[in-house]
PAGULO-856398 format. One record per residue (C-alpha): chain; x, y, z; residue number from 1; residue in one letter. Coordinates in steps of 0.5 Angstrom, whole numbers, plus 500, padded with zeros to 3 digits. Example, Ala and Ser with C-alpha at 12.3 -4.5 7.8 and 13.67 -1.06 7.14 Angstrom:
<sites>
> A;525;491;516;1;A
> A;527;498;514;2;S
</sites>
This chain:
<sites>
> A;745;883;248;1;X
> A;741;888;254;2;X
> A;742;885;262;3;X
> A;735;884;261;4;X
> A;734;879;255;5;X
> A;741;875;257;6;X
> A;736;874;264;7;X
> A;731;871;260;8;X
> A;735;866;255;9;X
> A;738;864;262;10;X
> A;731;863;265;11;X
> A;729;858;259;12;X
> A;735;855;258;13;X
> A;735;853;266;14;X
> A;727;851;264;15;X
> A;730;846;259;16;X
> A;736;842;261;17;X
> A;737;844;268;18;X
> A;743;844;273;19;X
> A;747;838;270;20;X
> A;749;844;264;21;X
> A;747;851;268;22;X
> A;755;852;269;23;X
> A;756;853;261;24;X
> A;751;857;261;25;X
> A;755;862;266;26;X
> A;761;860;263;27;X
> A;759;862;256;28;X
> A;755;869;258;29;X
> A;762;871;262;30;X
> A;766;870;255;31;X
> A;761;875;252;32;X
> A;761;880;258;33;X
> A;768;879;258;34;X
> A;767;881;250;35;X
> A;764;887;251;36;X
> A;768;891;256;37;X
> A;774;888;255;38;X
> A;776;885;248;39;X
> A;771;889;243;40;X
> A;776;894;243;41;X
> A;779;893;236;42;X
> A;786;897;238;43;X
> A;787;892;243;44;X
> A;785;887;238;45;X
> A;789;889;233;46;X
> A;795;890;236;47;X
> A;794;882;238;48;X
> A;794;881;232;49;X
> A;799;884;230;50;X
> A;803;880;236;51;X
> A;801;874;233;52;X
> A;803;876;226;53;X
> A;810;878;228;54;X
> A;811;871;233;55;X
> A;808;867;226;56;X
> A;810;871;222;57;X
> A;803;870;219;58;X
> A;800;874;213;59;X
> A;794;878;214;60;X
> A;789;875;211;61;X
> A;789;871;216;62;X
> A;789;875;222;63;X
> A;783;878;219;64;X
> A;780;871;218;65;X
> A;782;872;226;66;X
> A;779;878;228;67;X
> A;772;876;224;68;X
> A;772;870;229;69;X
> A;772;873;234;70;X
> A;767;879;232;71;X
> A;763;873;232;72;X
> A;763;870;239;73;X
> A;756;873;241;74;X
> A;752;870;235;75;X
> A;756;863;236;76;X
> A;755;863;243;77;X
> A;748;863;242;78;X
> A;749;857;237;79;X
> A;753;853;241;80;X
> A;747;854;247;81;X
> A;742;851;243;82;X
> A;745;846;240;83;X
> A;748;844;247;84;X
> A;740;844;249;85;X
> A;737;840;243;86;X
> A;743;835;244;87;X
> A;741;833;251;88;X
> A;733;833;250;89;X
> A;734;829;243;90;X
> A;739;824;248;91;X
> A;733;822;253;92;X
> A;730;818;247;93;X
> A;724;820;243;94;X
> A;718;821;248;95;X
> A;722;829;247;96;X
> A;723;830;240;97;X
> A;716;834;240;98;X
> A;720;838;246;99;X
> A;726;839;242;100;X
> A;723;842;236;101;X
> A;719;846;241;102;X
> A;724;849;243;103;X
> A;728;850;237;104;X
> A;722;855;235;105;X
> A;722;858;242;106;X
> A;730;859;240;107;X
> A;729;863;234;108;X
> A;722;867;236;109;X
> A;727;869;242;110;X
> A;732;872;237;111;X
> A;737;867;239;112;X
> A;738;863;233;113;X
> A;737;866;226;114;X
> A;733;863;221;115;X
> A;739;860;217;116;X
> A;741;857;225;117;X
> A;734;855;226;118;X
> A;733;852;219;119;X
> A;740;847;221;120;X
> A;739;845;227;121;X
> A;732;843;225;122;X
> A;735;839;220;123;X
> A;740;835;224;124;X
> A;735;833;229;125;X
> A;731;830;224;126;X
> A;736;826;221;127;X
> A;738;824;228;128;X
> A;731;821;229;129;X
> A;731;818;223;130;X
> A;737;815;224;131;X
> A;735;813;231;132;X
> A;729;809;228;133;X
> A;732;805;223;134;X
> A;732;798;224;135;X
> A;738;793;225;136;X
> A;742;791;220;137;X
> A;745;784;219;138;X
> A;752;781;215;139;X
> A;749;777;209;140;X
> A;756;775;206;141;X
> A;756;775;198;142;X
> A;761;772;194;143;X
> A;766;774;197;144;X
> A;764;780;199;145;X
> A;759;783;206;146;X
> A;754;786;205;147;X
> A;749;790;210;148;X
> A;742;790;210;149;X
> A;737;792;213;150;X
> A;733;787;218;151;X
> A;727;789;222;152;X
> A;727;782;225;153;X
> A;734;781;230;154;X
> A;735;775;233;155;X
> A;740;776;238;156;X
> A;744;771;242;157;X
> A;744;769;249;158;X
> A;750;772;255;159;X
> A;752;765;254;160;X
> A;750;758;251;161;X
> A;747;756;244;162;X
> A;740;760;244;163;X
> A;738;767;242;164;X
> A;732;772;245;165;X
> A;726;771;240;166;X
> A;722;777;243;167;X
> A;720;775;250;168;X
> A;722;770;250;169;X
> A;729;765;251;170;X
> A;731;759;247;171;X
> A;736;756;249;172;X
> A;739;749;246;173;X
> A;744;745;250;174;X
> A;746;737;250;175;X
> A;752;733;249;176;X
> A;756;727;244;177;X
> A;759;721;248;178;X
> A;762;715;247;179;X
> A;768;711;249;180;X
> A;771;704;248;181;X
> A;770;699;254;182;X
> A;773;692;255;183;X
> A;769;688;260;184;X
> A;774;682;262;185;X
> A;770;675;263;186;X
> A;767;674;270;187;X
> A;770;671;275;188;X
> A;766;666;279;189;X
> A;761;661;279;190;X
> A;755;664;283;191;X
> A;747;665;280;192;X
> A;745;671;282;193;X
> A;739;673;280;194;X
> A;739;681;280;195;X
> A;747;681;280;196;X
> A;750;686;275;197;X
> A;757;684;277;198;X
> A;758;679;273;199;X
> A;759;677;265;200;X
> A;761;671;260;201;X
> A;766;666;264;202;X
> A;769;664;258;203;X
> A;770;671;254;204;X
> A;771;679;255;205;X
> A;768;683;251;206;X
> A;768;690;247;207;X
> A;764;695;245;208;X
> A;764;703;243;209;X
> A;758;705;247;210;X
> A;755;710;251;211;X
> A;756;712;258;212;X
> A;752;713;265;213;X
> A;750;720;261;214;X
> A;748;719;253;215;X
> A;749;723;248;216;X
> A;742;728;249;217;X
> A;739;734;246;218;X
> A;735;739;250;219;X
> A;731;745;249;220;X
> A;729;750;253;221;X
> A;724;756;253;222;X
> A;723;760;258;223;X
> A;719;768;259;224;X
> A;716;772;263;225;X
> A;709;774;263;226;X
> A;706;778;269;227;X
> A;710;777;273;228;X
> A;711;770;272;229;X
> A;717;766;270;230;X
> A;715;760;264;231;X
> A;719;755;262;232;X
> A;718;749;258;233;X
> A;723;742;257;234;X
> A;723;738;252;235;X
> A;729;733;253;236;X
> A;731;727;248;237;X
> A;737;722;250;238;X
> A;740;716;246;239;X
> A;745;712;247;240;X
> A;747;709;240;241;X
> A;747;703;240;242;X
> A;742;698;237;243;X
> A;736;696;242;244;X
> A;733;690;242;245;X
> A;726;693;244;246;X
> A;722;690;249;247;X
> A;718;692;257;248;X
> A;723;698;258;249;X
> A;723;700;251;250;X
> A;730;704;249;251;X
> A;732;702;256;252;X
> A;731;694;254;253;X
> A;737;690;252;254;X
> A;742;692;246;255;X
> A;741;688;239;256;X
> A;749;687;237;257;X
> A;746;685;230;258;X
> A;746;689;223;259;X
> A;741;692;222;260;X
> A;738;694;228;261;X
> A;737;701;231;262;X
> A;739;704;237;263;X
> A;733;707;241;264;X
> A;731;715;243;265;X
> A;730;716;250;266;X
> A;724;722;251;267;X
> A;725;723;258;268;X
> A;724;731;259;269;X
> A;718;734;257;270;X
> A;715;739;263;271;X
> A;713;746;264;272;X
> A;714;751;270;273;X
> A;711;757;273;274;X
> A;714;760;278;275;X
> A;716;767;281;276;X
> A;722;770;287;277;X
> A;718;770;293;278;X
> A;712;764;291;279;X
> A;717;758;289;280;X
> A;717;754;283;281;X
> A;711;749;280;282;X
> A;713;744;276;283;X
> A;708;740;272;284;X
> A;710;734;267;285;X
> A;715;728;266;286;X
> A;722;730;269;287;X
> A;727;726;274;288;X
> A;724;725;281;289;X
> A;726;728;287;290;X
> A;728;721;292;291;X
> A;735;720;290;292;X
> A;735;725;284;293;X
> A;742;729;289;294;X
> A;746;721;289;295;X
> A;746;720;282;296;X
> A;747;728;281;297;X
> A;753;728;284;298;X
> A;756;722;283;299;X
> A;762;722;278;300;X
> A;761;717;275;301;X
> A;756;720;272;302;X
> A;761;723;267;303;X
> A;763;717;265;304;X
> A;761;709;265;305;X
> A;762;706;272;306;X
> A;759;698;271;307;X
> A;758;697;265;308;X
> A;753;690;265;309;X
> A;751;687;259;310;X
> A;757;690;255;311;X
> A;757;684;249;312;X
> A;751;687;246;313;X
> A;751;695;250;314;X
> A;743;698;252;315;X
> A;742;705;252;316;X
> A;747;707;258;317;X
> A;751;704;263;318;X
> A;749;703;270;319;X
> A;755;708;273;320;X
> A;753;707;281;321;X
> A;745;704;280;322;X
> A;745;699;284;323;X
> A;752;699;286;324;X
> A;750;705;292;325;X
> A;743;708;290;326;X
> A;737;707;287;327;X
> A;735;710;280;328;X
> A;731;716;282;329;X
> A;728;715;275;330;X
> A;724;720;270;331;X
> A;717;720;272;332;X
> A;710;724;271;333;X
> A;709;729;276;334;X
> A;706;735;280;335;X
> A;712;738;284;336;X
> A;713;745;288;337;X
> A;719;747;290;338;X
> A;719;753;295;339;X
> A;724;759;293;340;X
> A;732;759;297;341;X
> A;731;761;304;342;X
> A;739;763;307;343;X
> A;740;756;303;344;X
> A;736;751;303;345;X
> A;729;750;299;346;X
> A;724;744;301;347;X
> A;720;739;295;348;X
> A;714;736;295;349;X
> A;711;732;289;350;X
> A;705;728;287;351;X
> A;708;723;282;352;X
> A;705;718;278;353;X
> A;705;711;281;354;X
> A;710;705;279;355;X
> A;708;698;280;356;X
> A;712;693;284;357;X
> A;715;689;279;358;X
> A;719;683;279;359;X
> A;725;683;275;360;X
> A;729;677;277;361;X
> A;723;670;277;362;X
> A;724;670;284;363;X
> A;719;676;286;364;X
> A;712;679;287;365;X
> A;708;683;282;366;X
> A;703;689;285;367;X
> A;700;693;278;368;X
> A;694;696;282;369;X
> A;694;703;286;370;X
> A;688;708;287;371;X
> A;693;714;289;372;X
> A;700;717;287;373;X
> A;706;716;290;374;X
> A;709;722;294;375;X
> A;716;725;294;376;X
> A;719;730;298;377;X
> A;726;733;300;378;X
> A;730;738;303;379;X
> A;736;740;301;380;X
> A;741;746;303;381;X
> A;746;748;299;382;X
> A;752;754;301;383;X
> A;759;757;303;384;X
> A;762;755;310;385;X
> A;767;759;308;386;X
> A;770;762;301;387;X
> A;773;756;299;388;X
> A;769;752;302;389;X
> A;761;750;299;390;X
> A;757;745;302;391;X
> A;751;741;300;392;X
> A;746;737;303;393;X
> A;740;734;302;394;X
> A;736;728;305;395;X
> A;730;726;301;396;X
> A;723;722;303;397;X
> A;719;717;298;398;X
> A;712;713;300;399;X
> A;707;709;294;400;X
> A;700;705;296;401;X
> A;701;698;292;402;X
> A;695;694;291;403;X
> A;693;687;289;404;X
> A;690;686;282;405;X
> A;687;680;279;406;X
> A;692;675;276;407;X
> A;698;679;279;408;X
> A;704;674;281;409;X
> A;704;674;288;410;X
> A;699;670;294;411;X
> A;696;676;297;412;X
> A;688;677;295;413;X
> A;686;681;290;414;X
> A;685;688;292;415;X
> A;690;687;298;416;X
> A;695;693;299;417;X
> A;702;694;302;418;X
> A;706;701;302;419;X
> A;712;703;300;420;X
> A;717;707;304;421;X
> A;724;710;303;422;X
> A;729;715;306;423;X
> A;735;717;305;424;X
> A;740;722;305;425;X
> A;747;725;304;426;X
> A;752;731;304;427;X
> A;758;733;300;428;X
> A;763;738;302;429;X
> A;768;742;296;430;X
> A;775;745;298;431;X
> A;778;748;294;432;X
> A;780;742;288;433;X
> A;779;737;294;434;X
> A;772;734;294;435;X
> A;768;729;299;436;X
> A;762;726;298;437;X
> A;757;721;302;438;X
> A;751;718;301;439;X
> A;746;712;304;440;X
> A;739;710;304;441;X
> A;734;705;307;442;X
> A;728;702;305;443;X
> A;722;697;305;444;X
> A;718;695;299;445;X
> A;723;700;295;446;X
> A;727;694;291;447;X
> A;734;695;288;448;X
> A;737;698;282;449;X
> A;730;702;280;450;X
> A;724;704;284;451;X
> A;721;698;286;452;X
> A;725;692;283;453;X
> A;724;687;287;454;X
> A;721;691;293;455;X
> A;717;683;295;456;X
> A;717;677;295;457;X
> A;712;673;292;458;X
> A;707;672;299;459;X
> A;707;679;298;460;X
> A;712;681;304;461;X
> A;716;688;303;462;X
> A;724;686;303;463;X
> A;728;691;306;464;X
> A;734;695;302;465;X
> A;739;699;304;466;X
> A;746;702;301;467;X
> A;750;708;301;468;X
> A;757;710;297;469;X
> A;763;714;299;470;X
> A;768;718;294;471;X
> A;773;723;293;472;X
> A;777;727;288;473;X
> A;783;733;287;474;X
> A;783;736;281;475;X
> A;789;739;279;476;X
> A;792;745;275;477;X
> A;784;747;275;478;X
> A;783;741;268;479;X
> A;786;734;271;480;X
> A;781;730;277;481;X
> A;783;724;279;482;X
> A;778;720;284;483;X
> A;775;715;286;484;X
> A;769;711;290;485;X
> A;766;705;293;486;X
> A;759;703;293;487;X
> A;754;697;295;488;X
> A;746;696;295;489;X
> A;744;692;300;490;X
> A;736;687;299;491;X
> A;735;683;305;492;X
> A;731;677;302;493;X
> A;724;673;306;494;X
> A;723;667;309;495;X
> A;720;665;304;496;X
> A;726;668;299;497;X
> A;731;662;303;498;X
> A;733;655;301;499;X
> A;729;650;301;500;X
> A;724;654;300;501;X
> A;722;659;294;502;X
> A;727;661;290;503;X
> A;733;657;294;504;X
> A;737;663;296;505;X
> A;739;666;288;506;X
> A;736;672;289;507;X
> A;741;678;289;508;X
> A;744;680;297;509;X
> A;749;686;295;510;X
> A;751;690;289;511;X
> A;758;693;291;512;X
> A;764;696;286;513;X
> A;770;700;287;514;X
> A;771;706;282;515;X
> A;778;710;280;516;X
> A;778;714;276;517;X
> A;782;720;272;518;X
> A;778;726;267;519;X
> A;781;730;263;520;X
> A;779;738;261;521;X
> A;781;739;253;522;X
> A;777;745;252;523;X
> A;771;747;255;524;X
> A;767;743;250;525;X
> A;771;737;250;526;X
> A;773;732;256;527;X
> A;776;726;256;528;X
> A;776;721;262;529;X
> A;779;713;264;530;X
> A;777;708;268;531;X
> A;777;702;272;532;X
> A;772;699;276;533;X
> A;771;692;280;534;X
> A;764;690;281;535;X
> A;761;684;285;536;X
> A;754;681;287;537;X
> A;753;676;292;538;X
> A;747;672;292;539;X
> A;742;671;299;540;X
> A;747;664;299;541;X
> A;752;668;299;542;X
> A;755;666;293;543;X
> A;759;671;289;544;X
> A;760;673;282;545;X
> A;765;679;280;546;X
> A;768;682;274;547;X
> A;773;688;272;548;X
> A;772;693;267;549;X
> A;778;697;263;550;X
> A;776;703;260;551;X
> A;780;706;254;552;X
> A;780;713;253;553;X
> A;773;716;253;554;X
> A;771;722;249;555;X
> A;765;726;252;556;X
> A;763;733;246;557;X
> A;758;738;251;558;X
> A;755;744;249;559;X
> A;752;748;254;560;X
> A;747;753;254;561;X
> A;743;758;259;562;X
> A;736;760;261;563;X
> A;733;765;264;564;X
> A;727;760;265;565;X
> A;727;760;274;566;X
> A;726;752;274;567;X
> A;731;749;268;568;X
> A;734;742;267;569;X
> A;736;739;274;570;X
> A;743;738;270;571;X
> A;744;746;269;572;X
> A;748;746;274;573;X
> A;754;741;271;574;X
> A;758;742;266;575;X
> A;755;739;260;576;X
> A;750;735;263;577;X
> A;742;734;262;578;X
> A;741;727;263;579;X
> A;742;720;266;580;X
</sites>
């Protein structure tokens, strides 16, 4: 090959494959002028033959097989140059197949490649792009036998969780299986308490395998994004196991331990999202609220009972610290923007379907009507001080319009209207295994237990509520915690709640109860825990009623499952946790 035409080759080469392959052009082009000037000589080939016969002590034919290797270097170089180039285009993908085979003709118009070479290559390449473009294939086991076939639909699973990628978009399924057996020793105590939870039979204790804070749950998730935009959609279903006797709170009324009744389904999630990184989040549809959301999240009796009221015939859950620290945040239809994380902290505000003023104990107020929604709001921070160390905090605000409505149990003219407002706050530090929490909150016409129970009396005055509760725990050998806490909710009563006047002082004062705990890891899908709580409730009389609660072993199953939807379930963020 001329001077002129190796320039050329060069040149066309370069045009292609550029500088990540110019270093073997040049180291092949030396071999093949090292070829000519110095190993073309067939004495000096043969006496090297010859040297490697007598150290082999090789035959001759194949030290000619040798030497016609060797006469082929030229040609070969050239083969090998081409198919390093048809290699690296077909490698870019198939937006360069027509490049490649362009090439390939340029190649053989050049002389570079002979027909035999040419038709080859052409060949492979053609079989490397229809390997290419072959569907997946799946494993359908047979009669003791894998057989692989082809699939043009994959289903691929999600980096961690129960889901998959259907296309564009994420389907992921999480939930969890929870009972455990509890014993509820008798109430000691003679105190009416109307609205007190501390209590139970005086003569008998009572037993039940049931449900926890937490019921058992299955939650599914989608999530996309389409221009731009981050999708979601929840669709969260709870239920407790235990037969309900079905009245005003439906799955959450009263249990039925009679035969042949059914326990309850709980619809609690069904929400969508739209959101984006620098707009925020959009939540619309029904999903816990904001005020006191963070209380009952990082409570940890969350993952197991706490009191466990009403315990002869168990309802859909048991009461964890609702009413013995915090008010129960509830799921409510709602409109609500959350903006995105600024160094840590994201602001909340939500319009919400409002809630009526409703009298739970006999002793209250009822205020059905409202021309507004209710309002809620918070702020929120969470970050590491140090490596070891994560703080959260959050302090959250809740205002609600209530009006007077023909034939409404209170001594206000219809019509007449009252507003509701509640704040609260709270902060909780992990250290390494150490953990602390407190939290508190304050309120008029917010009531007790849940949102707006017993918030007035029946002249229609709005009663003050307040609480707080505090906890900590170690958790050792990253599988064993042991804690405990202390909580109380506090509702002042009216004039008008004291003797001699309306409801004689019966009405719930406090609910306070005290919690030690121990919870085991098993597996990452199974965990068991065990606890002791005392519960107390005194009346506006001062009279009390109380009651211990001994829990046998606990069996909690989780299945958790991730999404790339930008608002999942609240509970995402705890392991195996979707629900109240």
């Amino acid at each position: 090959m001329s001077k002129s035409e190796r320039m050329a080759n060069q040149e066309l080469f370069q045009s292609y494959c550029g500088d990540s392959l110019r270093a073997l052009w040049d180291s092949l082009d030396n071999l093949s002028l090292a070829k000519e000037t110095k190993l073309c000589s067939r004495t000096y080939d043969i006496e090297r033959a010859s040297d490697a016969v007598l150290a082999v002590k090789a035959d001759w034919t194949t030290t000619s097989h040798a030497l016609t290797s060797l006469h082929r270097a030229q040609r070969n170089k050239s083969l090998m140059l081409a198919w390093v180039i048809v290699m690296s285009l077909s490698g870019i993908g198939p937006s360069r197949a027509d490049t490649t085979d362009q090439l390939l003709d340029q190649l053989k118009a050049k002389g570079i490649l002979t027909k035999g070479e040419y038709q080859t290559l052409k060949a492979r390449h053609a079989a490397e792009l229809q390997q290419r473009a072959a569907p997946p294939a799946q494993r359908l086991v047979k009669e003791e036998k894998v057989v692989i076939v082809p699939d043009d639909r994959p289903l691929p699973r999600l980096d961690k969780g129960i889901g998959a990628h259907i296309g564009q978009v994420d389907v992921g399924l999480s939930g969890e299986l929870v009972f455990f057996g509890a014993e509820q020793f008798k109430q000691q105590g003679t105190g009416i308490v109307a609205g007190g939870l501390g209590g139970g039979s005086t003569v008998n204790n009572s037993n039940a395998i049931r449900s926890g804070l937490l019921p058992s749950a299955l939650v599914l998730n989608l999530a996309t994004n389409q221009m731009g935009y981050d999708l979601g959609f929840t669709l969260g279903l709870y239920m407790g196991g235990n037969n309900i006797q079905v009245g005003l709170l439906n799955a959450n009324s009263g249990g039925a331990a009679v035969a042949l009744s059914t326990p309850g389904i709980d619809l609690r999630q069904v929400f969508g999202t739209i959101g984006a990184p620098a707009f925020g989040t959009i939540k619309i549809g029904r999903d816990i609220g904001l005020f006191g959301s963070d209380a009952i999240i990082n409570d940890f009796t969350l993952f197991g009972a706490g009191t466990i009221a009403g315990n002869a015939s168990p309802s859909n859950t048991s009461l964890g610290r609702i009413a013995f620290g915090y008010v129960y945040a509830d799921w409510i239809p709602q409109v609500t923007y959350t903006t995105p994380d600024f160094y840590g902290f994201t602001a909340s505000i939500g319009a919400f379907s409002p809630y009526q003023e409703f009298d739970s104990t006999g002793l209250s107020g009822t205020l059905t009507a409202h021309d507004q929604p209710g309002f809620q709001g918070r702020l929120k921070f969470v970050g590491n001080l140090a490596p070891d160390v994560k703080l959260t905090a959050w302090t959250d605000g809740l205002t609600q319009q209530h009006r007077a409505e023909v034939g409404d149990a209170v001594f206000l003219a219809p019509g007449a209207n009252t507003r509701a407002l509640a704040v609260d706050g709270g902060a909780r530090l992990d250290w390494g295994p150490v953990s602390l929490l407190g939290y508190g909150y304050y309120g008029v016409g917010l009531g007790t237990t849940a949102l707006y129970f017993d918030g007035v009396s029946i002249d229609g005055a709005k009663r003050k509520s307040s609480g707080f509760y505090a906890q900590g725990s170690h958790t050792f050998f990253e599988c064993l915690t042991i804690g405990g806490s202390y909580g109380v909710s506090y509702l002042k009563g009216n004039w008008i709640d004291n003797a001699p006047l309306f409801g004689n002082g019966a009405l719930v004062a406090s609910n306070a109860s005290t919690v030690v705990f121990g919870r085991y890891k098993f597996t990452d899908w199974v965990r068991i825990q065990a606890e002791w709580i005392h519960s107390l409730s005194r009346n506006q009389a001062g009279q009390a009623c109380f009651a211990a609660f001994a829990r046998s072993i606990e069996v909690r199953m989780i299945c958790l499952a991730s999404s790339a939807s930008p608002q999942r379930s609240i509970f995402t963020h705890l392991p195996g946790s979707r629900s109240l």
